[in-house]
LUMBA-497116 format. One record per residue (C-alpha): x, y, z. Coordinates in Angstrom, 1 decimal. Layout:
X; Y; Z .
...
//
This chain:
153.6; 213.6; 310.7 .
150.6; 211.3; 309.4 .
151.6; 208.5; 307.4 .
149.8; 209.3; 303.6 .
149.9; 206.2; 301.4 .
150.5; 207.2; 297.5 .
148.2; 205.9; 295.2 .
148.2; 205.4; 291.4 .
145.6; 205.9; 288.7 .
144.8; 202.6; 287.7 .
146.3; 202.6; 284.2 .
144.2; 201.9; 281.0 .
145.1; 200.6; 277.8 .
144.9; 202.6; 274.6 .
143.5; 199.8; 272.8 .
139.7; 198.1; 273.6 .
140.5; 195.1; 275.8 .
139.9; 192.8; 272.8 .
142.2; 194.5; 270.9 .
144.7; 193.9; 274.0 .
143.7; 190.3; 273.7 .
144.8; 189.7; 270.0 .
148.1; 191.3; 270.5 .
148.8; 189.0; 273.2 .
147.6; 186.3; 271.6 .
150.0; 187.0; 269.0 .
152.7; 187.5; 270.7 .
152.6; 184.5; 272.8 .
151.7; 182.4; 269.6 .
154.6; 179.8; 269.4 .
156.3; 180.3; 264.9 .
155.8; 177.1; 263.3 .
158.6; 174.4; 263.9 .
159.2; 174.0; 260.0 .
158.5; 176.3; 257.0 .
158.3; 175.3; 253.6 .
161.6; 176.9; 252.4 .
163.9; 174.5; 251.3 .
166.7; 173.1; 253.3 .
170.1; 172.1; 252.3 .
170.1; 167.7; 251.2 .
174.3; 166.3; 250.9 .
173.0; 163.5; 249.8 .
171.7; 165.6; 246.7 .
175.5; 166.3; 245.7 .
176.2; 162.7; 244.8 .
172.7; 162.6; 242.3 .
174.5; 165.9; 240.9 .
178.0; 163.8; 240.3 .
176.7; 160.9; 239.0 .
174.1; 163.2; 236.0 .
178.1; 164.9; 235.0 .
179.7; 161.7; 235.4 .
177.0; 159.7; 233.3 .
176.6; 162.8; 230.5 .
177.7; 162.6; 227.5 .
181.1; 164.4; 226.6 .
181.1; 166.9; 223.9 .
182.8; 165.5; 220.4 .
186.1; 167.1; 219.6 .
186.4; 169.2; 216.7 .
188.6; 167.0; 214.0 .
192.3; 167.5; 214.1 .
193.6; 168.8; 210.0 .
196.2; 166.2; 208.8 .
199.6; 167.7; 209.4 .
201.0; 168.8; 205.9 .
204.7; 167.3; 205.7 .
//
């Protein structure tokens, strides 16, 4: 029995190889190491306490003079 060596179709793309090209590129693109959404600051709780702490209380209503 001869020895018969399988070989393969050489396997094409659907896409046009520049099409092939962009894909990859995209998908070995690295994201970007920051984005513009805005990110959680503690120090931005103490401005928060000191505006309450520094605001000016509401005046209470006047109390009626107790009738004796």
């Amino acid at each position: 029995m001869a020895n018969r060596q399988i070989t393969r179709p050489k396997a094409t793309g659907l896409a046009p190889p520049a099409e092939q090209e962009a894909v990859l590129g995209l998908a070995l693109q690295r994201e970007a190491p920051t984005s513009d959404a805005p990110r959680f600051a503690p120090e931005a709780g103490g401005h928060v306490l000191a505006l309450l702490v520094a605001a000016p209380k509401e005046p209470k209503e006047p109390k009626a003079p107790k009738k004796v």
